[in-house]
C-alpha positions as CSV (number, residue, x, y, z in Angstrom):
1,X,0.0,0.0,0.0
2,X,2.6,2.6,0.8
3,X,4.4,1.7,-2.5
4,X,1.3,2.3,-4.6
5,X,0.8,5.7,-2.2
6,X,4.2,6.6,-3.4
7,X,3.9,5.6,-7.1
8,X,0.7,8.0,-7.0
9,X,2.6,10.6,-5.7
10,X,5.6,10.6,-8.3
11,X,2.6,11.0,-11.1
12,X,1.1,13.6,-9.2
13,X,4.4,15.6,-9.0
14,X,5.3,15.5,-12.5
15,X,5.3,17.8,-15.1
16,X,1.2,17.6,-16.5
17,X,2.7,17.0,-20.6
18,X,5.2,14.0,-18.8
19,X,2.0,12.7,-17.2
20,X,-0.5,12.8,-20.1
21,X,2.5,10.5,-22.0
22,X,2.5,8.2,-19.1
23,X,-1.1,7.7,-19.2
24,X,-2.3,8.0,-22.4
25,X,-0.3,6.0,-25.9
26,X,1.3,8.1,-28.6
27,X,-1.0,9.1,-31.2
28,X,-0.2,7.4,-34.5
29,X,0.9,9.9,-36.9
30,X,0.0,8.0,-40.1
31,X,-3.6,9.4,-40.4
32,X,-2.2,12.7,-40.1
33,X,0.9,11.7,-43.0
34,X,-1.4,10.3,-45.5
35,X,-3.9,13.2,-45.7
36,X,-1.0,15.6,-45.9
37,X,0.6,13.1,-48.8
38,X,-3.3,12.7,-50.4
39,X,-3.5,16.9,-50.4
40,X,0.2,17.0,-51.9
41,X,1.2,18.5,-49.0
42,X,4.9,16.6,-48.8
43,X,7.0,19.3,-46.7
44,X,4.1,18.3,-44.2
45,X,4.4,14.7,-44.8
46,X,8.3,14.6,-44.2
47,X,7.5,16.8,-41.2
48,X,5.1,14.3,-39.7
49,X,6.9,11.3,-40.0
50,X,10.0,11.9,-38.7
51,X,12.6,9.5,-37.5
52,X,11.1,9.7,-33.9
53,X,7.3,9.5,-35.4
54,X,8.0,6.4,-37.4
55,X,8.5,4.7,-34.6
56,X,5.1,5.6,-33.3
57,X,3.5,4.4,-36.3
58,X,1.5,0.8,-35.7
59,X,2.8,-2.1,-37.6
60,X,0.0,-2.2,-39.6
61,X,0.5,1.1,-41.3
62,X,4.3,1.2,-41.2
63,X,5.1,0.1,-45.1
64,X,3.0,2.7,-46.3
65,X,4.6,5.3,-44.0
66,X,8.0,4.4,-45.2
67,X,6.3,4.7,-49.0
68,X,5.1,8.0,-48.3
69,X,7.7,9.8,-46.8
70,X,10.5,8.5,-49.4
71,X,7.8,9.6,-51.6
72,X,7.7,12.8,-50.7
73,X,11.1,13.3,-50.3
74,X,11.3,12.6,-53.8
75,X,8.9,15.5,-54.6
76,X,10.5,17.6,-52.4
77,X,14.1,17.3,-54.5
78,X,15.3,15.2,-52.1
79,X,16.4,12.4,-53.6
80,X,19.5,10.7,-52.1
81,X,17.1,10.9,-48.6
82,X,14.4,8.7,-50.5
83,X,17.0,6.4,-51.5
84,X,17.9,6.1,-47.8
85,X,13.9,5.7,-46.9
86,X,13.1,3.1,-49.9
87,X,16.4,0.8,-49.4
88,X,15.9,1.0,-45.4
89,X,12.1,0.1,-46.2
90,X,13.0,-2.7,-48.1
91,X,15.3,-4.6,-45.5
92,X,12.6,-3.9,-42.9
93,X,9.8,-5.6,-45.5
94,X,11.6,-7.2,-48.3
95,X,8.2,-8.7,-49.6
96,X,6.7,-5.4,-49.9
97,X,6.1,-4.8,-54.1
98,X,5.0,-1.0,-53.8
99,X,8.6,-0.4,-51.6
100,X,10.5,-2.5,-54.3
101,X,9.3,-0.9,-56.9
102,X,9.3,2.8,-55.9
103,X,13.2,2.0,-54.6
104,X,13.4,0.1,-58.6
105,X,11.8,3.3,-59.8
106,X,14.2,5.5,-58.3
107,X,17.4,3.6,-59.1
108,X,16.0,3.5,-62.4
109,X,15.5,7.3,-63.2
110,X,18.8,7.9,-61.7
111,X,20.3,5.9,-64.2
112,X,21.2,2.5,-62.1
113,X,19.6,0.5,-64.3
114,X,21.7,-2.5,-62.9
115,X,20.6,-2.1,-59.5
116,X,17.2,-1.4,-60.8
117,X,16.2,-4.4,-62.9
118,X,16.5,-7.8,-60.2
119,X,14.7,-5.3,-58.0
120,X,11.7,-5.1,-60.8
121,X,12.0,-8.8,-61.8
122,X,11.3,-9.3,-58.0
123,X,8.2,-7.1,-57.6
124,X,6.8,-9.2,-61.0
125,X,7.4,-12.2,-59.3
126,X,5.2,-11.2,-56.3
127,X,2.8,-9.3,-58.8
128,X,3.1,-9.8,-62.6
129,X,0.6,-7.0,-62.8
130,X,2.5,-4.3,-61.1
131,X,2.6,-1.2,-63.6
132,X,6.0,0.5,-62.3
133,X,7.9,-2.6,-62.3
134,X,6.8,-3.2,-66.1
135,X,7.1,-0.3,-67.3
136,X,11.1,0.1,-65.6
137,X,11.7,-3.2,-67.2
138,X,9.8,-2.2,-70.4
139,X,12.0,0.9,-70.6
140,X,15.3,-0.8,-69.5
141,X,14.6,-3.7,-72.3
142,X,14.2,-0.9,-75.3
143,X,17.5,0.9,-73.8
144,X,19.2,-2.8,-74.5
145,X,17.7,-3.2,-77.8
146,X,15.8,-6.1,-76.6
147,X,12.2,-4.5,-78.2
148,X,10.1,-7.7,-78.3
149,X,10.6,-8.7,-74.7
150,X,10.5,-4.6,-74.2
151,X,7.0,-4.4,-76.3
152,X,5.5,-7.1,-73.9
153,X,5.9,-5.3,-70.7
154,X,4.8,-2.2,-72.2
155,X,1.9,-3.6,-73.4
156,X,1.5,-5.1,-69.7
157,X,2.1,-1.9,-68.2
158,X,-0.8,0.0,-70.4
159,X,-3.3,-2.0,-68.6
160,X,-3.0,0.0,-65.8
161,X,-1.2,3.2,-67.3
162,X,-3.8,3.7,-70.4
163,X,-4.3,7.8,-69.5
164,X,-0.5,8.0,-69.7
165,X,0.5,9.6,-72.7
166,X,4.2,9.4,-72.3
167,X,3.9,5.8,-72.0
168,X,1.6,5.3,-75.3
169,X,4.5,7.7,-76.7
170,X,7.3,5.0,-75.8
171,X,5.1,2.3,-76.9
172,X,4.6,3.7,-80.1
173,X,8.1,3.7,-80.7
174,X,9.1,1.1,-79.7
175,X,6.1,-0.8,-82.3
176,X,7.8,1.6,-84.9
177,X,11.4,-0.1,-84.4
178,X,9.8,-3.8,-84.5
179,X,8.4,-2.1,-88.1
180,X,4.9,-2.6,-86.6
181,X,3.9,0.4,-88.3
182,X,-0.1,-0.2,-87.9
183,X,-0.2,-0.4,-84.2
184,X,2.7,2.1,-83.8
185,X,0.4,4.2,-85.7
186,X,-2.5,3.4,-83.2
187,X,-0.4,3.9,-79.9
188,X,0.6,7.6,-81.1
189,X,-2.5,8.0,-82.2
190,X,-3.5,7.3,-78.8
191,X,-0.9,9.3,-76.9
192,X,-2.1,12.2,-79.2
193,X,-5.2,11.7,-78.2
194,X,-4.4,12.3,-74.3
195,X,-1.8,15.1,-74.9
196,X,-0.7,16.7,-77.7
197,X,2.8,16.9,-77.6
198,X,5.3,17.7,-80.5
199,X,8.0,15.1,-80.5
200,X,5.0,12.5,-80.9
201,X,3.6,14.5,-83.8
202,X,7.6,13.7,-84.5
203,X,7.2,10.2,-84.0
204,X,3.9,9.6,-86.3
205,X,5.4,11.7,-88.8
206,X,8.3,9.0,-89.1
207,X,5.8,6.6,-88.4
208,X,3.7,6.9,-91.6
209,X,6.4,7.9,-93.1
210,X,8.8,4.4,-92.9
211,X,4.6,2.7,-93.5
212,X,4.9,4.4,-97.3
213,X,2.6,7.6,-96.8
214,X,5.1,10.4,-97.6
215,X,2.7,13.3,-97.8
216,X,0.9,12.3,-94.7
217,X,3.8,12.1,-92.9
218,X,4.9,15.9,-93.9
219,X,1.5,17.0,-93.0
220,X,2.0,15.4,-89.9
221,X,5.5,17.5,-89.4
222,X,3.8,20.7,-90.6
223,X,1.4,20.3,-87.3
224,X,4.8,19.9,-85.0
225,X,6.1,22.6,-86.7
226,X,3.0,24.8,-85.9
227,X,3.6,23.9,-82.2
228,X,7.1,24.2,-82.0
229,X,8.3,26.8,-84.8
230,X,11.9,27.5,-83.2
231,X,12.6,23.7,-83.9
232,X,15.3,23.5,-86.5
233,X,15.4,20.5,-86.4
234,X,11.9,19.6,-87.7
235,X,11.6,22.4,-90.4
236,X,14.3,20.9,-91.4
237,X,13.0,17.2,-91.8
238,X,10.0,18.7,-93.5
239,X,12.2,20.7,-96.2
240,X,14.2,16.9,-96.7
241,X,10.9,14.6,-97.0
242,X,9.5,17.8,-99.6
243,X,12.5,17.1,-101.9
244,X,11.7,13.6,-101.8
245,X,8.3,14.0,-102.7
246,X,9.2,16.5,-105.7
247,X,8.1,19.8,-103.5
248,X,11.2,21.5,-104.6
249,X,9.8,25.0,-104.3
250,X,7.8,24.4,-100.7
251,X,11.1,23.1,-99.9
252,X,13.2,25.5,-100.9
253,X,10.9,28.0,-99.3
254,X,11.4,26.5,-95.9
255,X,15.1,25.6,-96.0
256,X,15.4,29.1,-96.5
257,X,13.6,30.4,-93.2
258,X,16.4,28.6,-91.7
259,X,19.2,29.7,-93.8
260,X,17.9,33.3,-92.9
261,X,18.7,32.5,-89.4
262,X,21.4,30.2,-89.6
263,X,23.4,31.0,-93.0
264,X,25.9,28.0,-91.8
265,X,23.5,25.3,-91.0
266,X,25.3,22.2,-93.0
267,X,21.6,20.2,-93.7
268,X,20.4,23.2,-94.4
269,X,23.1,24.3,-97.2
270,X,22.9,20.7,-98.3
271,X,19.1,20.9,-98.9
272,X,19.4,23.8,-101.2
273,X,22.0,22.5,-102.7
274,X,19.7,19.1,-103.4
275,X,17.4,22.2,-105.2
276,X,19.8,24.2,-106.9
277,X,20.9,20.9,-108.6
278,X,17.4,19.6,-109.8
279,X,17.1,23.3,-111.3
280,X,20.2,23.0,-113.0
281,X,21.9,25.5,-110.9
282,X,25.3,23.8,-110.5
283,X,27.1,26.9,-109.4
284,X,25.0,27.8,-106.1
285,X,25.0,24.1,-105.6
286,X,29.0,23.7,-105.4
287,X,28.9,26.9,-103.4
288,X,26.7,25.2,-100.7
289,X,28.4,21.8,-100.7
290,X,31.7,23.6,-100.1
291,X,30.1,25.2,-97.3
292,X,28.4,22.2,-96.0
293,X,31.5,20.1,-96.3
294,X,33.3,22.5,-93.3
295,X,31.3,20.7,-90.9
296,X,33.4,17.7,-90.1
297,X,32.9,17.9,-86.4
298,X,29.2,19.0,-86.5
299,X,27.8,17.2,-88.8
300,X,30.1,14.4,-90.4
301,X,27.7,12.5,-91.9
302,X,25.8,15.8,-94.0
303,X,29.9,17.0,-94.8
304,X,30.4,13.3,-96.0
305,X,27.7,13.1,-98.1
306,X,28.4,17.0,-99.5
307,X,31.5,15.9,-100.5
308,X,30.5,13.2,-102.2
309,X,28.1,15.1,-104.2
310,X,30.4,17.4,-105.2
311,X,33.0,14.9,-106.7
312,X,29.8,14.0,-108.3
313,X,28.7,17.0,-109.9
314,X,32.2,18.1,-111.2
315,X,33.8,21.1,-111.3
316,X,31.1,22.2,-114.3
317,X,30.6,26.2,-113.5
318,X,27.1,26.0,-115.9
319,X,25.0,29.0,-114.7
């Protein structure tokens, strides 16, 4: 009895906030975490779950905790400190397929694609369905040249991913290379259809361009050019499929806008030489293969090919 007396007497002396903790259990801070993380609210989320609050967290919430934060560390710029969260996570629950694939996800945009892949193949042997670990392994795959094997995990990924444009974009591409032009066609269709986005105008251009419809395909590059004018690149690519199509004048016309810009462009002064030469205009065409073949270093392929032409055309000074 006088122990007990005493033991009530120590609680009643200290301090009322030391007491409360005595009496009363921590409160779990995962509720609190995950409608921060749900509102996008990540500084909160990294905030709340702290090392100390982790530990608070009840065993049946603590993966997701874990998930969160590296999550929103992530978001926040903070990178290497998810890295630490996910592989920490992952020795604590090793059978966990959202923490393998969100640390497989992360080694994976950083560039470890190494560390990256056994961790994917994992998560798809504990779900085959699991749309990060597909697509990392879909993406990997294409980076290795391996596109069959690479098409399949796309197309296993798109299950679950099929309002993602930027997948249906690397889909699409990756149909192109395997010279399934129809269903390439479809997929960029599709990523079109989600988001409009130039360099998959780029993509169908090239598209229907290797599936024999030339004058669709320039169309096609005349709508990216709409969108994104200061590409060079792509006026260009229009000016060279013109020529090939017997547009020499449209052609010339837009080679020129680029000339006007960039007088020492070597695709450029090759196009117009491509022009000069179906009009018979040898002289302006030498003039721009010279100039086209002092781009060794920036363009070695387009100087190649200029010289070439010119030991073609001769040293004939007609008009």
């Amino acid at each position: 009895m006088r122990r007990l007396i005493s033991l009530l007497c120590i609680l009643a002396a200290a301090r009322p906030a030391q007491a409360w903790w005595f009496v009363h259990p921590r409160t779990d801070p995962f509720k609190k975490a995950e409608a921060a993380y749900k509102s996008g609210r990540y500084a909160d989320v990294i905030q709340d779950l702290s090392p100390d609050s982790l530990q608070a967290v009840s065993s049946r919430h603590q993966e997701r905790a874990y998930e969160y934060l590296a999550e929103s560390e992530i978001r926040m710029g903070r990178s290497i400190a998810a890295l630490g969260t996910y592989q920490l996570a992952v020795k604590l629950f090793p059978e966990d397929a959202r923490l393998l694939a969100g640390l497989g996800e992360l080694l994976h945009e950083t560039g470890l694609n190494e560390q990256a892949k056994p961790l994917f193949d994992e998560v798809l042997e504990l779900n085959p369905g699991n749309p990060g670990a597909n697509l990392g392994v879909a993406e990997i795959d294409a980076a290795l040249g391996f596109y069959q094997r690479s098409r399949l995990h796309y197309f296993k990924a798109l299950e679950t991913m099929k309002d993602n444009s930027a997948v249906w974009a690397e889909y699409a591409e990756i149909l192109w290379r395997l010279k399934d032009y129809p269903t390439a066609e479809e997929a960029a269709q599709e990523s079109l259809s989600i988001s409009s986005a130039t360099q998959t105008e780029v993509l169908l251009a090239f598209i229907q361009r290797s599936n024999g419809r030339l004058r669709e395909a320039i169309a096609t590059l005349g709508r990216a050019c709409a969108q994104s004018p200061e590409r060079t690149d792509i006026v260009l690519a229009r000016a060279l499929w013109m020529t090939e199509d017997g547009d020499w004048k449209d052609a010339l016309r837009l080679d020129e806008t680029i000339l006007a810009r960039h007088p020492k462009n070597p695709l450029a002064l090759w196009i117009r030489a491509s022009v000069y030469l179906h009009a018979g205009k040898r002289r302006g065409a030498r003039a721009d293969l010279e100039a086209a073949m002092q781009a060794q270093e920036e363009s070695p392929f387009v100087a190649k090919v200029a010289a070439k032409m010119l030991s073609e055309i001769g040293s004939s000074s007609a008009h």
